[in-house]
C-alpha positions as CSV (number, residue, x, y, z in Angstrom):
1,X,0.0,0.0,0.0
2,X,1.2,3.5,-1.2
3,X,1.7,5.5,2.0
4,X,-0.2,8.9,2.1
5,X,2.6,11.9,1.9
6,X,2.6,13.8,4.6
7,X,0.8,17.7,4.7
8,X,3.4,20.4,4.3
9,X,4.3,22.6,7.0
10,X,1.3,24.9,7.6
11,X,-1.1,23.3,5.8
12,X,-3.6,22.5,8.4
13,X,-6.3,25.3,10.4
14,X,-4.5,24.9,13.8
15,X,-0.7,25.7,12.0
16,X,-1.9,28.4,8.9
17,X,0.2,30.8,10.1
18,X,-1.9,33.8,10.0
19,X,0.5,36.5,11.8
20,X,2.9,37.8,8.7
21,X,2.1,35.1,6.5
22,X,4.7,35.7,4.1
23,X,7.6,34.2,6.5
24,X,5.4,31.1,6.6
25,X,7.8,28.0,4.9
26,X,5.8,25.7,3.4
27,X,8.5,23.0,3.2
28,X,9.4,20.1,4.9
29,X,12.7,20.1,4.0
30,X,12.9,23.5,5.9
31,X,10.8,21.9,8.4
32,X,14.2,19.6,9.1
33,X,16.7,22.2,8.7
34,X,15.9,23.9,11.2
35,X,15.0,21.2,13.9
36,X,18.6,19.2,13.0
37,X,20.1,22.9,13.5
38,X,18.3,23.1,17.3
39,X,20.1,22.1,20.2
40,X,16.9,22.5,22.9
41,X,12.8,22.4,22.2
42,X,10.1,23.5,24.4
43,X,7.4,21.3,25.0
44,X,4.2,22.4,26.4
45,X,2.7,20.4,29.5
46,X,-0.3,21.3,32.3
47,X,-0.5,19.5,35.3
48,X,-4.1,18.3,37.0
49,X,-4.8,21.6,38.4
50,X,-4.6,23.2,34.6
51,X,-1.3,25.3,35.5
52,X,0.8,25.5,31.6
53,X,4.6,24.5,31.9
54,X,6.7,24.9,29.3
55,X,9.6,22.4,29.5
56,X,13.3,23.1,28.0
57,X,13.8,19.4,26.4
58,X,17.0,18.1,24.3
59,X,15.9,16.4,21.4
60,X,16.5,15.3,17.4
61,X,14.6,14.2,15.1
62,X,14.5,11.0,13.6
63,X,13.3,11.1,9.9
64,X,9.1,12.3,10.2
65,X,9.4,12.7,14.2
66,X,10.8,14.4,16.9
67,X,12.3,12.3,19.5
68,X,13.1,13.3,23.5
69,X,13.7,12.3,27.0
70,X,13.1,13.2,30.7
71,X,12.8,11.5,34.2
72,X,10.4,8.5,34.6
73,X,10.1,10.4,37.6
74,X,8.5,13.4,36.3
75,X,4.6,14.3,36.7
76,X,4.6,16.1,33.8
77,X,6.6,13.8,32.0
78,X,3.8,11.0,32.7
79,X,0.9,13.4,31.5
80,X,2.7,13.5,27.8
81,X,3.2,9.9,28.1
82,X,-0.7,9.5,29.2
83,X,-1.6,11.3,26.2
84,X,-1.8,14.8,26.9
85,X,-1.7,16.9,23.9
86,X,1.2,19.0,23.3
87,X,3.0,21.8,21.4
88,X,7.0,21.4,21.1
89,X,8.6,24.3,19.7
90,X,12.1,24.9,18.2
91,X,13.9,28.2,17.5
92,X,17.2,29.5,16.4
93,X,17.6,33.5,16.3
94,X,19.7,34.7,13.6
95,X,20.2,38.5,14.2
96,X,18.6,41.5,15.5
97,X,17.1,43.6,13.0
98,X,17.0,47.5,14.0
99,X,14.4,49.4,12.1
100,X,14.7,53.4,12.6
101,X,11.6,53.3,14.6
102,X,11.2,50.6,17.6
103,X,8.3,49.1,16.2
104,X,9.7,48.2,12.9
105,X,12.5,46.6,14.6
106,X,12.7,42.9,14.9
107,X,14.7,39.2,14.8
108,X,15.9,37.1,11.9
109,X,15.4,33.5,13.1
110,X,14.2,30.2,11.9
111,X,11.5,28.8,14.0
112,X,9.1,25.2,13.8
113,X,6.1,24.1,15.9
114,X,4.6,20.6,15.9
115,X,1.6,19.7,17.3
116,X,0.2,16.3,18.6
117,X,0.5,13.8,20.9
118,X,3.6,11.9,22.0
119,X,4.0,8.3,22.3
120,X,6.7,6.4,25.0
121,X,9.2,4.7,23.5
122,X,10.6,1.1,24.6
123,X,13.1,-1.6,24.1
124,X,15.4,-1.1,21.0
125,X,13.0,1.5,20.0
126,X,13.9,3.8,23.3
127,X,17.7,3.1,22.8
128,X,17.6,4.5,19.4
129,X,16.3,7.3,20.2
130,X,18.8,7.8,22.9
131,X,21.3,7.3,20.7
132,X,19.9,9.9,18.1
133,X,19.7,12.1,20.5
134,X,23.2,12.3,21.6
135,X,24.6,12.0,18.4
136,X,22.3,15.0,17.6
137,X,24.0,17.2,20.4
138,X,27.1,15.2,20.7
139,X,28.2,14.1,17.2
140,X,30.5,10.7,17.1
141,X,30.2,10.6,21.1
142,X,28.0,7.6,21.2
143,X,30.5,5.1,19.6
144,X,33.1,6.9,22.2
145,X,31.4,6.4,25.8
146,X,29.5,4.2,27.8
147,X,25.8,3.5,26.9
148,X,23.0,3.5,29.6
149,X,22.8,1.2,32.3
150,X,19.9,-1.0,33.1
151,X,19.3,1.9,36.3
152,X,19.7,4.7,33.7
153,X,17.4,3.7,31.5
154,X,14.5,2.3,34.6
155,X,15.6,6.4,35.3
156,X,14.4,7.8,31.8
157,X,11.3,8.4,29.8
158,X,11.9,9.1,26.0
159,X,8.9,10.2,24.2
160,X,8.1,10.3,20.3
161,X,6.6,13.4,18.7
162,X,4.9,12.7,14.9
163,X,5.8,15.6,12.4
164,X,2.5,15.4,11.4
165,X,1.3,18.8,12.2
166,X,4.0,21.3,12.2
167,X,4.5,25.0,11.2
168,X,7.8,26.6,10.0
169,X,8.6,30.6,9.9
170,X,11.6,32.0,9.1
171,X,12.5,35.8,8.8
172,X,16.0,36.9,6.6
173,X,16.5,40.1,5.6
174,X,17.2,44.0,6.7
175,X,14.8,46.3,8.4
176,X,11.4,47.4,6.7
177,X,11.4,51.0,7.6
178,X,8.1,52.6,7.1
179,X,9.0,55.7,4.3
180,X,8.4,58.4,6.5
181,X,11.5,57.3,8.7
182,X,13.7,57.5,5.7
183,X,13.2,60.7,4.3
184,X,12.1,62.7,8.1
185,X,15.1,64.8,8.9
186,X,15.8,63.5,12.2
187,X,14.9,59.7,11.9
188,X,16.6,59.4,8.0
189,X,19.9,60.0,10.3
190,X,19.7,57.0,12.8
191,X,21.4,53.8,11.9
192,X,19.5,50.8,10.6
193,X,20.8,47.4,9.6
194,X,20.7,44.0,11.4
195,X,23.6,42.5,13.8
196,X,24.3,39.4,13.2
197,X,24.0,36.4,16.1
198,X,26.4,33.8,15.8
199,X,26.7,30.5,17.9
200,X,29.7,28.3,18.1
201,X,31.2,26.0,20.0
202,X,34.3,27.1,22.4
203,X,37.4,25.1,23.3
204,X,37.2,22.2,25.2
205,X,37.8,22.5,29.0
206,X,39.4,19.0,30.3
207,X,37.6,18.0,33.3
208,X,39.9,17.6,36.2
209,X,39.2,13.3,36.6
210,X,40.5,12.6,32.9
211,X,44.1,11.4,32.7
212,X,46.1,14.5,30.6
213,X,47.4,11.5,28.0
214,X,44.1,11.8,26.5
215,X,43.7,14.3,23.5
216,X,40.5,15.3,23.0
217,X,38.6,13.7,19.8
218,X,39.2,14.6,16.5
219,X,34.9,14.4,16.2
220,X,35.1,17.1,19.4
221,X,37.3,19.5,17.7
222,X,35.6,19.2,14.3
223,X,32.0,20.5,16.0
224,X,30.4,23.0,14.1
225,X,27.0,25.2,14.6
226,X,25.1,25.0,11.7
């Protein structure tokens, strides 16, 4: 049986993006580009009294989904294992963009949401996913260290996320001065232009327990923020 493709990236009511619609990226290959380039979601949780959370969460995706982990321990971990619907969020911000007036100022970035409901992971399945995950944040690391223990894995909760409903809005570009700023005497002379943001990763920083005959990783040293 010929598998139904999936809907693009905005293509349903709940994820039309309807707030500046024109940075709306119907794509799914954008859709991945900018989850692989995240480093930490925000997943969206309420507890029994109704009280939101948003929860900080390291993740990846793996192919159509969006895999991620917390303590077996946690309430609000349970609730999205229960089946609580959720809203996981990724975004990278590019540069600030300064307009010559303050409204008109704003943010490149690259931003995705994907709705649903996440599904607990097991088995094989679960250590996949571990294993995507830290070689999503920690590239050739997994092959390098010690897996998780029997106790560290009774200690975790990995949950699955479907990229079934997602949205994806990006924003490139210099400021969009109204044309009043431009030509008014005063405001014509203030500076306007974006600043780049740039992440990277530092040099490593030996911890003080590992023996100083052991270089650090040619994988370590080739990390690079996308």
């Amino acid at each position: 049986m010929t598998e139904m493709p999936l809907p693009a990236p905005g293509a349903t009511e709940r994820t039309r993006i309807r707030r500046i619609p024109e940075n709306a990226v119907p794509d799914r290959a954008a859709l991945h580009h900018v989850l692989d380039a995240g480093l930490v979601a925000h997943v969206s949780v309420s507890d029994e009294s109704g009280q939101p959370y948003v929860l900080p969460v390291a993740y990846a995706r793996r192919g159509e989904e969006v895999v991620f982990h917390g303590s077996t321990g946690s309430r609000l971990f349970r609730s999205l294992a229960d089946g609580q619907p959720t809203c996981l969020t990724v975004t990278r911000l590019d540069g600030l963009v300064l307009a010559r007036s303050a409204f008109e100022s704003s943010m490149n970035y690259r931003s995705a949401m994907v709705l649903g409901t996440a599904r607990r992971l097991s088995g094989d399945d679960e250590l996949d996913a571990l294993r995507t995950i830290t070689e999503h944040l920690l590239p050739g690391r997994w092959a390098d260290c010690r897996p998780p223990s029997a106790k560290e894995r009774a200690a975790t909760m990995t949950l699955a996320l479907a990229l079934d409903e997602c949205s994806v809005k990006i924003r490139t570009g210099g400021p969009e001065d109204v044309p009043e700023d431009v030509t008014d005497p005063v405001y014509s002379r203030v500076w306007a232009g974006t600043v780049p943001i740039h992440e990277d990763f530092g040099t490593p920083i030996r911890s003080e327990e590992c023996l100083a005959e052991v270089e650090v990783p040619g994988y370590i040293t080739d990390w690079r923020r996308p």
